[in-house]
PDB file of N, CA, C, O and CB in Angstrom:
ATOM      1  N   UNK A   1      37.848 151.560  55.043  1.00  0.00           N
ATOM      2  CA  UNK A   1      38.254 151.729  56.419  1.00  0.00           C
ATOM      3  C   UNK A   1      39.704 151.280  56.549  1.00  0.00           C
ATOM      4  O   UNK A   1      40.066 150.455  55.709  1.00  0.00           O
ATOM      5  CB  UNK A   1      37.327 150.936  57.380  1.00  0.00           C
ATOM      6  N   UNK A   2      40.684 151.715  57.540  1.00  0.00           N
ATOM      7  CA  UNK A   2      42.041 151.459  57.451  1.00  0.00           C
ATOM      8  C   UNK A   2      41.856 150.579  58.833  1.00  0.00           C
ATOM      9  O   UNK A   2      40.954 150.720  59.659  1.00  0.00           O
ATOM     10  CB  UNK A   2      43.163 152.873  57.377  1.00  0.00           C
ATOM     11  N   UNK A   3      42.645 149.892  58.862  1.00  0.00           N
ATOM     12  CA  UNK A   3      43.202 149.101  59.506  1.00  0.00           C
ATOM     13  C   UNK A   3      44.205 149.190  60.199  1.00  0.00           C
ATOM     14  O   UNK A   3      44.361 150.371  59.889  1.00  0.00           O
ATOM     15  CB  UNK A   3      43.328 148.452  59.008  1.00  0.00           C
ATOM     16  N   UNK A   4      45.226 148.960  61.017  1.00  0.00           N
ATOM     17  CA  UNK A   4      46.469 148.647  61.800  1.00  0.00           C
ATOM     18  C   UNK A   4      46.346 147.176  62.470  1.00  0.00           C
ATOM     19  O   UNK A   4      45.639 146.353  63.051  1.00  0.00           O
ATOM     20  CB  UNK A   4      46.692 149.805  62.970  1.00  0.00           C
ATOM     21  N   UNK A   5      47.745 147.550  61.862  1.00  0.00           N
ATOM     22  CA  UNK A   5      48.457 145.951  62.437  1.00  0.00           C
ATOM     23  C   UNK A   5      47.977 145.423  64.206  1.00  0.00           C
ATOM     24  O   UNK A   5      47.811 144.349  64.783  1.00  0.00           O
ATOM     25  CB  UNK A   5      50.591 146.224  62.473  1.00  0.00           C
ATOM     26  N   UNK A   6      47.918 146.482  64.466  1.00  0.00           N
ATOM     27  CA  UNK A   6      47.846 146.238  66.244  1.00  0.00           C
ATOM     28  C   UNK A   6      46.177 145.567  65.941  1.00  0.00           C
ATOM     29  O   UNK A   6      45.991 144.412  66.324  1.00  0.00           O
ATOM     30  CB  UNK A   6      47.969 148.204  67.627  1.00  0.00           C
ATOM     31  N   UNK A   7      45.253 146.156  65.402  1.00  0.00           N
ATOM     32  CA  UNK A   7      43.726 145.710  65.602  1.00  0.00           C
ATOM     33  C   UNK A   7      43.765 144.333  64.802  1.00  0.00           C
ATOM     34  O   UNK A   7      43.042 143.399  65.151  1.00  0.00           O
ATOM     35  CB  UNK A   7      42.470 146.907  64.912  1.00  0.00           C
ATOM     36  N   UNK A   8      44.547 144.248  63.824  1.00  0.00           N
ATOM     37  CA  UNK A   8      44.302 142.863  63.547  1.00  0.00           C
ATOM     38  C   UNK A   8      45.137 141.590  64.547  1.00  0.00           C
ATOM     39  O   UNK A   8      44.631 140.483  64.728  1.00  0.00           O
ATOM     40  CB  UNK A   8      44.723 142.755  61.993  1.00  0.00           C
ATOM     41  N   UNK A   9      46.221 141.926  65.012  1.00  0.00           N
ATOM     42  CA  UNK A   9      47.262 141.056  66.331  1.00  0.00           C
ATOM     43  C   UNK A   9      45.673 140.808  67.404  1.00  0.00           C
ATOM     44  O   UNK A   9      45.197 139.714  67.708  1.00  0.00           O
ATOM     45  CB  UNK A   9      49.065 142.569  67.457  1.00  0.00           C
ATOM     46  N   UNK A  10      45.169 142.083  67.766  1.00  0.00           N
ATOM     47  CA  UNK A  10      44.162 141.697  68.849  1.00  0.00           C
ATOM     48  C   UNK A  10      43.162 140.739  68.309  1.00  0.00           C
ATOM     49  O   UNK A  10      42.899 139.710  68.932  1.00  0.00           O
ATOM     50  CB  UNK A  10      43.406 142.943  69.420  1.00  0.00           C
ATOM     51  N   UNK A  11      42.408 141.125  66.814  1.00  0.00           N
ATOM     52  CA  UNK A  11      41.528 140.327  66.737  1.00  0.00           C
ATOM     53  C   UNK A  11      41.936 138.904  66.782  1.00  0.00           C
ATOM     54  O   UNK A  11      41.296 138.047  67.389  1.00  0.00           O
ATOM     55  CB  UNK A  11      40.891 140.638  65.751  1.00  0.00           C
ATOM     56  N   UNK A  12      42.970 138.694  66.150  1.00  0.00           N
ATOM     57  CA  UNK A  12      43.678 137.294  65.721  1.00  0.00           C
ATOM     58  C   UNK A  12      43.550 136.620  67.067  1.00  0.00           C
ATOM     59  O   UNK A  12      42.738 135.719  67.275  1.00  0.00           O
ATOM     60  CB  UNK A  12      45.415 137.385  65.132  1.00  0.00           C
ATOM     61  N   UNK A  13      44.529 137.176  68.125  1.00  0.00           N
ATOM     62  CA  UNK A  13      44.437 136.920  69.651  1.00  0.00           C
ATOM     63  C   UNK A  13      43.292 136.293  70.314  1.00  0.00           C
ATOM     64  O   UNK A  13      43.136 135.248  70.946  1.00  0.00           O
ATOM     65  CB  UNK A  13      44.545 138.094  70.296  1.00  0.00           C
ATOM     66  N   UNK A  14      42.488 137.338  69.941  1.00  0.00           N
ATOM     67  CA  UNK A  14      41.005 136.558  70.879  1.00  0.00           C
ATOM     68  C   UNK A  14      40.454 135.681  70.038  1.00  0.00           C
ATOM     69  O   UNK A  14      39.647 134.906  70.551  1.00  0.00           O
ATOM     70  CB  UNK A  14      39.600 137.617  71.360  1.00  0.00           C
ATOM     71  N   UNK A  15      40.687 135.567  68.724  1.00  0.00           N
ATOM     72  CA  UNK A  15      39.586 134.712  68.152  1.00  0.00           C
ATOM     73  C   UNK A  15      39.936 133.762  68.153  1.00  0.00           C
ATOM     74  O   UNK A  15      39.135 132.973  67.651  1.00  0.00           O
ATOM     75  CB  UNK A  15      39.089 134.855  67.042  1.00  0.00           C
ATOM     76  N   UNK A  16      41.280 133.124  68.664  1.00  0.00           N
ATOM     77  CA  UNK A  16      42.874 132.130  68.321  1.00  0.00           C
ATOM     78  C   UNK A  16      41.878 131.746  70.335  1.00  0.00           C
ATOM     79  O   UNK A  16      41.949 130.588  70.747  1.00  0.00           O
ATOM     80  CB  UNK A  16      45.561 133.443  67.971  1.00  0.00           C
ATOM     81  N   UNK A  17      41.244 132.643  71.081  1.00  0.00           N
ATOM     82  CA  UNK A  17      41.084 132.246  72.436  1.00  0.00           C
ATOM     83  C   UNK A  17      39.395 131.842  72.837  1.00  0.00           C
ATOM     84  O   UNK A  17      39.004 131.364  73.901  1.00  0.00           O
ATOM     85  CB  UNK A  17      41.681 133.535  73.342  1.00  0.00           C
ATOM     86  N   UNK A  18      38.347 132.296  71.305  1.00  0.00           N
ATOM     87  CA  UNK A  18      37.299 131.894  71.053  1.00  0.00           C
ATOM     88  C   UNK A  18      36.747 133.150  71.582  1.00  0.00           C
ATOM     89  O   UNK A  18      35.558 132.828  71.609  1.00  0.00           O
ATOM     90  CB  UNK A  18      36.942 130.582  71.521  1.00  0.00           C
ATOM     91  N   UNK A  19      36.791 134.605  72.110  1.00  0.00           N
ATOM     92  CA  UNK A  19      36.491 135.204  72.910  1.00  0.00           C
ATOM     93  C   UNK A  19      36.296 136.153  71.467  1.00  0.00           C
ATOM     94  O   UNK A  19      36.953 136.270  70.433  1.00  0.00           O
ATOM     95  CB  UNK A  19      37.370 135.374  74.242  1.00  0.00           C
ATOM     96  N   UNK A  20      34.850 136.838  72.067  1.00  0.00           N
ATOM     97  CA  UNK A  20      34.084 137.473  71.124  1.00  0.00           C
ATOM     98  C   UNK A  20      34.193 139.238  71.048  1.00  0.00           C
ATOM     99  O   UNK A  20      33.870 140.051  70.182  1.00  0.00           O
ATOM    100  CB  UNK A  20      32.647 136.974  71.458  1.00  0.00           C
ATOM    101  N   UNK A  21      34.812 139.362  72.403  1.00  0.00           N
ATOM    102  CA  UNK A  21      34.852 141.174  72.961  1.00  0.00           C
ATOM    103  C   UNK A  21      36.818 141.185  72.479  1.00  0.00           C
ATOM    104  O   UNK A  21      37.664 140.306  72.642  1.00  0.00           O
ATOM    105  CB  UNK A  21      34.325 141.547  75.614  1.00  0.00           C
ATOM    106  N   UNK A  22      36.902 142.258  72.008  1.00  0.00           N
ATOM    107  CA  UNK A  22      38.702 142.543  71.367  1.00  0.00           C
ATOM    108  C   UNK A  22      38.949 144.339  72.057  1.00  0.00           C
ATOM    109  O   UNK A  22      38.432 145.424  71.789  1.00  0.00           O
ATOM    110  CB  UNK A  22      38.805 142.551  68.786  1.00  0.00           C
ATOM    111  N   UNK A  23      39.676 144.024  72.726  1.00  0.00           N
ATOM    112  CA  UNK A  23      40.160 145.626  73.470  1.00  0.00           C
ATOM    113  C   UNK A  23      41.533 145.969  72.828  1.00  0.00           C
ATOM    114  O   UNK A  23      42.318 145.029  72.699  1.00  0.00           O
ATOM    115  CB  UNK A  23      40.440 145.574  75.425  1.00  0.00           C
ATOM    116  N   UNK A  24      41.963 147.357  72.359  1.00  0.00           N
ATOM    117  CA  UNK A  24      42.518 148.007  72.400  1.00  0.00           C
ATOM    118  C   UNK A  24      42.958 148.924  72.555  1.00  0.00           C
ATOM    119  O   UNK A  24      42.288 149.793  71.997  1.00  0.00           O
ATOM    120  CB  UNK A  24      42.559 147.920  72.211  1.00  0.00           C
ATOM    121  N   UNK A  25      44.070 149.434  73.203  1.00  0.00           N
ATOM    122  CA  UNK A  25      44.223 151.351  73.322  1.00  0.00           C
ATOM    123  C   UNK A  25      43.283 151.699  72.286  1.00  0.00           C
ATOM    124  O   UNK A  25      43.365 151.226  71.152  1.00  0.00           O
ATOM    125  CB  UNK A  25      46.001 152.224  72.868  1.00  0.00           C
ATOM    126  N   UNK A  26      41.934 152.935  72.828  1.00  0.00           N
ATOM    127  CA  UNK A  26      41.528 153.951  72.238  1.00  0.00           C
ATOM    128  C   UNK A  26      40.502 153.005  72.078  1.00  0.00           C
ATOM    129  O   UNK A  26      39.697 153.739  71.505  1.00  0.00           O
ATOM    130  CB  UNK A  26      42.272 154.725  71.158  1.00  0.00           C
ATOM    131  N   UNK A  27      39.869 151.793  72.169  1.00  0.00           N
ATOM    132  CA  UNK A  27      38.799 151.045  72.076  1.00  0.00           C
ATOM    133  C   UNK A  27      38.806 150.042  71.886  1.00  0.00           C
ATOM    134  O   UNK A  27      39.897 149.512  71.674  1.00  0.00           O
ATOM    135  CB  UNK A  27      38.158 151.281  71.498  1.00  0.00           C
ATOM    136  N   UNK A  28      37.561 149.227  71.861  1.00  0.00           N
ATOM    137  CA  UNK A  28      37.160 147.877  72.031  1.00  0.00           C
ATOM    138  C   UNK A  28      35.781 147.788  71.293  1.00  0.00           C
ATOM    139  O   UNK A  28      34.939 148.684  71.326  1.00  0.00           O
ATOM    140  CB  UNK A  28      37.087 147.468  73.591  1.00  0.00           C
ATOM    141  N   UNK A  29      35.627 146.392  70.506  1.00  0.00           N
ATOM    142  CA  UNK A  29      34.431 145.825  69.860  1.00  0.00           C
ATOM    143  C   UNK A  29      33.890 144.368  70.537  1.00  0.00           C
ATOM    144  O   UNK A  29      34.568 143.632  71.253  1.00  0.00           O
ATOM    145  CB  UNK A  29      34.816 145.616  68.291  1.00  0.00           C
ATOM    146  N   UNK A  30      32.779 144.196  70.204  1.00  0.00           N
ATOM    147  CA  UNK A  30      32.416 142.860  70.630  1.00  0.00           C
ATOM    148  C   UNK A  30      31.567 142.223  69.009  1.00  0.00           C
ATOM    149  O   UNK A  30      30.552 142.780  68.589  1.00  0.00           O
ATOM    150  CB  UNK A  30      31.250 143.000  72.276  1.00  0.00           C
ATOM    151  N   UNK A  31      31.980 141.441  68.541  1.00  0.00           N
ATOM    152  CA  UNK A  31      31.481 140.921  67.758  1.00  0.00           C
ATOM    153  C   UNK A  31      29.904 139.696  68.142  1.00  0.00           C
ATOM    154  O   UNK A  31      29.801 139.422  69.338  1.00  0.00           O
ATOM    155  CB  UNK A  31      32.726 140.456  67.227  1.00  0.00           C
ATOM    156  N   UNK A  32      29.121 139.232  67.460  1.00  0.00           N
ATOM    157  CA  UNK A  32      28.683 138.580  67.327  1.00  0.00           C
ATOM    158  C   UNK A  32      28.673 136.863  67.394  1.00  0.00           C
ATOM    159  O   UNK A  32      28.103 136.000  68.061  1.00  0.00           O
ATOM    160  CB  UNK A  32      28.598 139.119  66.781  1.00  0.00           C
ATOM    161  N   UNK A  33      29.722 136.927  66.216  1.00  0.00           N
ATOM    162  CA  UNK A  33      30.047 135.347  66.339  1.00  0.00           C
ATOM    163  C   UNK A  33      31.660 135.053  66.091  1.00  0.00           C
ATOM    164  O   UNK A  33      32.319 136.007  65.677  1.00  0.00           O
ATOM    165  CB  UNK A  33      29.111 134.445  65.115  1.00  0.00           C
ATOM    166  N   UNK A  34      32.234 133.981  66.285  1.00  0.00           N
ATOM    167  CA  UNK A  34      33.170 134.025  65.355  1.00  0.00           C
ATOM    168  C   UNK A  34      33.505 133.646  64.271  1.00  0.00           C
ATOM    169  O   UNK A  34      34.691 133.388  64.063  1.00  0.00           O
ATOM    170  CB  UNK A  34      33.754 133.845  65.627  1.00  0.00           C
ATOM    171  N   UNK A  35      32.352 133.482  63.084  1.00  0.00           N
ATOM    172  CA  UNK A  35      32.617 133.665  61.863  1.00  0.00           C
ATOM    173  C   UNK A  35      32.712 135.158  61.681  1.00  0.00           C
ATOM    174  O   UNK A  35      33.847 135.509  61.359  1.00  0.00           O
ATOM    175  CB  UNK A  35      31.674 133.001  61.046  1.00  0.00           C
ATOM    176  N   UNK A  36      31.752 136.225  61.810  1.00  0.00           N
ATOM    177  CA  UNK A  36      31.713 137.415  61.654  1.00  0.00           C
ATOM    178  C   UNK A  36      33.416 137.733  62.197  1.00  0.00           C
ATOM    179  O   UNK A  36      34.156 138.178  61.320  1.00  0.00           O
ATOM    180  CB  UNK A  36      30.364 138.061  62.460  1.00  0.00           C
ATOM    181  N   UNK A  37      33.806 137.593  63.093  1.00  0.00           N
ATOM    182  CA  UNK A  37      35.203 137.969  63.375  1.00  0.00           C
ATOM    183  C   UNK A  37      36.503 137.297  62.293  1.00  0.00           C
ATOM    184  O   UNK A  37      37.598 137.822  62.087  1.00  0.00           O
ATOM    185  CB  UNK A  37      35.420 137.450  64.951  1.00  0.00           C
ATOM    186  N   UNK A  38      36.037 136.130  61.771  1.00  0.00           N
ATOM    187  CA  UNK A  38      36.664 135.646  60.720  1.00  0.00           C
ATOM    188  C   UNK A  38      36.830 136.160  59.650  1.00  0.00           C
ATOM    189  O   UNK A  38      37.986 136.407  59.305  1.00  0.00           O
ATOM    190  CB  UNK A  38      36.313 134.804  60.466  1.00  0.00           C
ATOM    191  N   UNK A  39      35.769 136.473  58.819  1.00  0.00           N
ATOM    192  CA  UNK A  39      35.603 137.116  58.037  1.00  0.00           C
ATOM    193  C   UNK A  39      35.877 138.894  57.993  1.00  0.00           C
ATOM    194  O   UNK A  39      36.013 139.346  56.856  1.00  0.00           O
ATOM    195  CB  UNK A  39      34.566 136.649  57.891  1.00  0.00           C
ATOM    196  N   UNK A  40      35.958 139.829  59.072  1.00  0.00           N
ATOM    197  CA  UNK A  40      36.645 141.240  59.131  1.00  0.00           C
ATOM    198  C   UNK A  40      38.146 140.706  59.598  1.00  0.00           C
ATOM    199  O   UNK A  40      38.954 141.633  59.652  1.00  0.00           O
ATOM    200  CB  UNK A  40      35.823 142.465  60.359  1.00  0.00           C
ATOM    201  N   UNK A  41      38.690 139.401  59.947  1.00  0.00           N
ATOM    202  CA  UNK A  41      40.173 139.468  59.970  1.00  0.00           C
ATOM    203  C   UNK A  41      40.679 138.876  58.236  1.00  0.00           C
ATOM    204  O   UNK A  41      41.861 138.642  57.985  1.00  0.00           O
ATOM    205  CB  UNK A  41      40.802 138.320  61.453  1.00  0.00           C
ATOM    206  N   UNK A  42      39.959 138.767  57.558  1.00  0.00           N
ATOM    207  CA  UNK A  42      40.193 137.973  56.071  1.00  0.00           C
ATOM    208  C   UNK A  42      40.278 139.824  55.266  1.00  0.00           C
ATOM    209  O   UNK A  42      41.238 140.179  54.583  1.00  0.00           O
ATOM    210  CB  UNK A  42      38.304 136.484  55.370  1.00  0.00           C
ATOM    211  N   UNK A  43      39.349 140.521  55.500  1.00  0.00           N
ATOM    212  CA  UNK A  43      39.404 141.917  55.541  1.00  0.00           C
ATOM    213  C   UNK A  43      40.499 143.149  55.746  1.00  0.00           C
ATOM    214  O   UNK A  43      40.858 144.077  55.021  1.00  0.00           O
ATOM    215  CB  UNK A  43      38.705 142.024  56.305  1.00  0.00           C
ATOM    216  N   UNK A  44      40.817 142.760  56.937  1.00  0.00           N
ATOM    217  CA  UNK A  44      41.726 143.539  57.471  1.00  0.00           C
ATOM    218  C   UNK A  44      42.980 142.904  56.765  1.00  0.00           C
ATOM    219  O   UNK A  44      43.706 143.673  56.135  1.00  0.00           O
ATOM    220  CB  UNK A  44      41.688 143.561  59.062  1.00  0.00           C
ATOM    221  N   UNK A  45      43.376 141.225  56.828  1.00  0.00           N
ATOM    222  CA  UNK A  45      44.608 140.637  56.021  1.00  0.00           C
ATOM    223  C   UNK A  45      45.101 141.463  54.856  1.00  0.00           C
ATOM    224  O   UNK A  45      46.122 142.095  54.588  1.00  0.00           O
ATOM    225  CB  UNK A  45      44.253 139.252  55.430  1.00  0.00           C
ATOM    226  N   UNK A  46      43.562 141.100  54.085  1.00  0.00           N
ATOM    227  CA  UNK A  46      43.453 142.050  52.393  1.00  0.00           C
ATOM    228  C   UNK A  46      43.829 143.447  52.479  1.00  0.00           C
ATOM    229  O   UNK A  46      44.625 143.930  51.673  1.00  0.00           O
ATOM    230  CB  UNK A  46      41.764 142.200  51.683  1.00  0.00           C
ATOM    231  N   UNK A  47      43.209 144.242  53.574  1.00  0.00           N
ATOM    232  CA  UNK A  47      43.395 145.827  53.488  1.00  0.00           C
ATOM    233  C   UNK A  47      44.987 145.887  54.018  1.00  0.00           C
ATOM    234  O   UNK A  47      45.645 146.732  53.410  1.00  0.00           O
ATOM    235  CB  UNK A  47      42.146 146.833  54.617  1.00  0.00           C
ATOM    236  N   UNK A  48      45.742 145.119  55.072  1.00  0.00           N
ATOM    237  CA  UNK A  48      46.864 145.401  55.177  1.00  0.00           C
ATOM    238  C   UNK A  48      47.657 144.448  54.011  1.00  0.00           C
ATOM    239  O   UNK A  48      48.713 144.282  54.622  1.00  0.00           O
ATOM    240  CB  UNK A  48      47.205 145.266  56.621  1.00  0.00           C
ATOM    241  N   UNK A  49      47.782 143.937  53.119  1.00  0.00           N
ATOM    242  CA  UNK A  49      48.085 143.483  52.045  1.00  0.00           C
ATOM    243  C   UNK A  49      48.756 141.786  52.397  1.00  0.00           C
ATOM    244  O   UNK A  49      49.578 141.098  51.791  1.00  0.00           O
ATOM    245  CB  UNK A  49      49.050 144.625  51.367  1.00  0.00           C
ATOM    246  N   UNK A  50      48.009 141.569  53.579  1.00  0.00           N
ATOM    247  CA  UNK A  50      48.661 139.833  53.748  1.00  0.00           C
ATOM    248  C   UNK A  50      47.689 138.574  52.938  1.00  0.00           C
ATOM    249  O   UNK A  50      46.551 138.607  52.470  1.00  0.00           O
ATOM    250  CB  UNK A  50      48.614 139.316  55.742  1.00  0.00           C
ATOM    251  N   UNK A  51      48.598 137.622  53.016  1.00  0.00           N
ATOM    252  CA  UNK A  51      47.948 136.600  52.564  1.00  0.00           C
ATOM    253  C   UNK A  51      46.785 135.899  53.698  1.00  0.00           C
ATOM    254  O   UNK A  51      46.839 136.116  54.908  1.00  0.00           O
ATOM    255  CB  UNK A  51      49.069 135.663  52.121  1.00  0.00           C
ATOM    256  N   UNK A  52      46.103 135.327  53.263  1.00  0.00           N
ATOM    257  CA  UNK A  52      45.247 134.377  54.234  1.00  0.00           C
ATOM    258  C   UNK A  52      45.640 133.471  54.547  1.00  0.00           C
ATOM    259  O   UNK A  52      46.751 133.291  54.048  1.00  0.00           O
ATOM    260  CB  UNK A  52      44.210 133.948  53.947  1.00  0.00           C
ATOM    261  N   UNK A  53      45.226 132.452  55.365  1.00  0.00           N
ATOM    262  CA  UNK A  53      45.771 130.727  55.776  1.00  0.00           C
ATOM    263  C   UNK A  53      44.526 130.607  55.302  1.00  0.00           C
ATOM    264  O   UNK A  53      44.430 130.919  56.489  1.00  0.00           O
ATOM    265  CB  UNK A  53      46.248 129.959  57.554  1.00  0.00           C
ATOM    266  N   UNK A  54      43.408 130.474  54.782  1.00  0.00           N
ATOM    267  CA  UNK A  54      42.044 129.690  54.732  1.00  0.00           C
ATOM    268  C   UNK A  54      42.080 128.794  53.139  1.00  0.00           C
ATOM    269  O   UNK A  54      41.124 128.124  52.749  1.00  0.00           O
ATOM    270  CB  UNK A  54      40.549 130.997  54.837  1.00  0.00           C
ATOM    271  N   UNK A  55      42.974 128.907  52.606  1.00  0.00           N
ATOM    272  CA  UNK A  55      43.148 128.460  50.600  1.00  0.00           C
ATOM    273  C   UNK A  55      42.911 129.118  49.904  1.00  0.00           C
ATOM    274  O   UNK A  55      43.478 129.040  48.815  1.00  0.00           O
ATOM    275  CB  UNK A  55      42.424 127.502  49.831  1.00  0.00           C
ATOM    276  N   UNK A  56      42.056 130.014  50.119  1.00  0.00           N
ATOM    277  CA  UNK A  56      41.981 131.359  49.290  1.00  0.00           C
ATOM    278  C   UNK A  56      41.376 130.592  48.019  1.00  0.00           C
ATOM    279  O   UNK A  56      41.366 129.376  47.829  1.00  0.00           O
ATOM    280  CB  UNK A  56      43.630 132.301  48.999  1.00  0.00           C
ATOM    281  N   UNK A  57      40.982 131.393  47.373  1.00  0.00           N
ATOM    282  CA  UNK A  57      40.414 130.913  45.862  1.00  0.00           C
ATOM    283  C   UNK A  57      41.473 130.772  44.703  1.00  0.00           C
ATOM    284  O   UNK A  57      41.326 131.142  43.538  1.00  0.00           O
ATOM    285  CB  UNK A  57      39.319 132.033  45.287  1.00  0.00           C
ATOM    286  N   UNK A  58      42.535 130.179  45.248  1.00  0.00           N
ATOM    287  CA  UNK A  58      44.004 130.189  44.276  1.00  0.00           C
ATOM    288  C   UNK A  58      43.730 128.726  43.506  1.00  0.00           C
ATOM    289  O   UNK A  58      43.317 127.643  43.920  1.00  0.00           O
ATOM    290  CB  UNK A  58      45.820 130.171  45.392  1.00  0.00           C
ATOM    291  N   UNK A  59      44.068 129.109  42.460  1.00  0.00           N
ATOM    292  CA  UNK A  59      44.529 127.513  41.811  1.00  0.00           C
ATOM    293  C   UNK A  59      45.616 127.396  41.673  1.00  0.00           C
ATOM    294  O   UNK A  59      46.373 128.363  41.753  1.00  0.00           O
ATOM    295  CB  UNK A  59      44.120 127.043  40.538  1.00  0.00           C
ATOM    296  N   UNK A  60      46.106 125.944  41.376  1.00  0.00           N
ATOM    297  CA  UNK A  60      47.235 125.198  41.409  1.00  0.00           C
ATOM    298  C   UNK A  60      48.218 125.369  39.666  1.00  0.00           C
ATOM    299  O   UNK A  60      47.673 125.285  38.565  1.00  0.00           O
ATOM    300  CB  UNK A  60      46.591 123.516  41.830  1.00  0.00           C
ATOM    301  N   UNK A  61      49.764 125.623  39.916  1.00  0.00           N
ATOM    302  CA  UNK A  61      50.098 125.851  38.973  1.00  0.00           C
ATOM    303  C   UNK A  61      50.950 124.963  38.506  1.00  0.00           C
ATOM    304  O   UNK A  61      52.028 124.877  39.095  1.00  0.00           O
ATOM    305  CB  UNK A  61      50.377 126.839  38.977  1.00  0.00           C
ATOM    306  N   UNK A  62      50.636 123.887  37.080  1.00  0.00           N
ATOM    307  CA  UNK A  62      51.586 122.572  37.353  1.00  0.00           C
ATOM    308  C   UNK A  62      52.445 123.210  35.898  1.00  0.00           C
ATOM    309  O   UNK A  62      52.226 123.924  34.920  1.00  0.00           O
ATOM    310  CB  UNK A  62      50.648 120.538  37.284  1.00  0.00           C
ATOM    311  N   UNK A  63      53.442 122.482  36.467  1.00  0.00           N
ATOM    312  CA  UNK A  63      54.535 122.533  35.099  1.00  0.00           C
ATOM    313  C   UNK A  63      55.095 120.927  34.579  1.00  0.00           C
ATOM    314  O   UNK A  63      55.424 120.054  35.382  1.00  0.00           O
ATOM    315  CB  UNK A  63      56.150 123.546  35.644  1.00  0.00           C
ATOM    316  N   UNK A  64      55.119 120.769  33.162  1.00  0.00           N
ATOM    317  CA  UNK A  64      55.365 119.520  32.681  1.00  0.00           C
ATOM    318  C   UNK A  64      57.119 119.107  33.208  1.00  0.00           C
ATOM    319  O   UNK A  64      57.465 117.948  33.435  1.00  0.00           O
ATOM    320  CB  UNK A  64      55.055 119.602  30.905  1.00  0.00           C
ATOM    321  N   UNK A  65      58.012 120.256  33.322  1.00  0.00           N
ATOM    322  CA  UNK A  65      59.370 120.056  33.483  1.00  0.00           C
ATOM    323  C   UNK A  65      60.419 119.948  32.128  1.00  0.00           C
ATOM    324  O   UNK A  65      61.648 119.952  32.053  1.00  0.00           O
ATOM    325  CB  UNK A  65      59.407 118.829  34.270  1.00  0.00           C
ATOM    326  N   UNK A  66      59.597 119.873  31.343  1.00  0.00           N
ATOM    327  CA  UNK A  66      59.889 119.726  29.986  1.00  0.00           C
ATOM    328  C   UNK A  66      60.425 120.918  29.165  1.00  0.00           C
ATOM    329  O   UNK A  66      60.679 120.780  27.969  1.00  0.00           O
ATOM    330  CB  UNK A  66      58.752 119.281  29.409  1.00  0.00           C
TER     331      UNK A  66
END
């Protein structure tokens, strides 16, 4: 499924306001909870190619300096 920037700004918006219904030109969803809304904006991040804020499953890269 594709994504736009505008549907992820809205979801971010309401979920940043705890509010479960997200309107945009041409339509509107109401989610469930807001994990479920958490998790399709971790989605949408990935499908539009951004990073997450949550830590992501990255590990740490040390260097001796040496």
């Amino acid at each position: 499924m594709a994504f736009t920037q505008q549907q992820l700004n809205a979801l971010e918006d309401a979920y940043a306001q705890g509010a479960t219904k997200v309107k945009w030109p041409g339509g509107e969803v109401e989610y469930r909870t807001l994990d479920e809304m958490q998790r399709i904006i971790r989605e949408m991040r990935k499908s539009l190619n951004q990073s997450t804020s949550d830590g992501g499953n990255g590990y740490p890269v040390y260097r001796s300096g040496l």
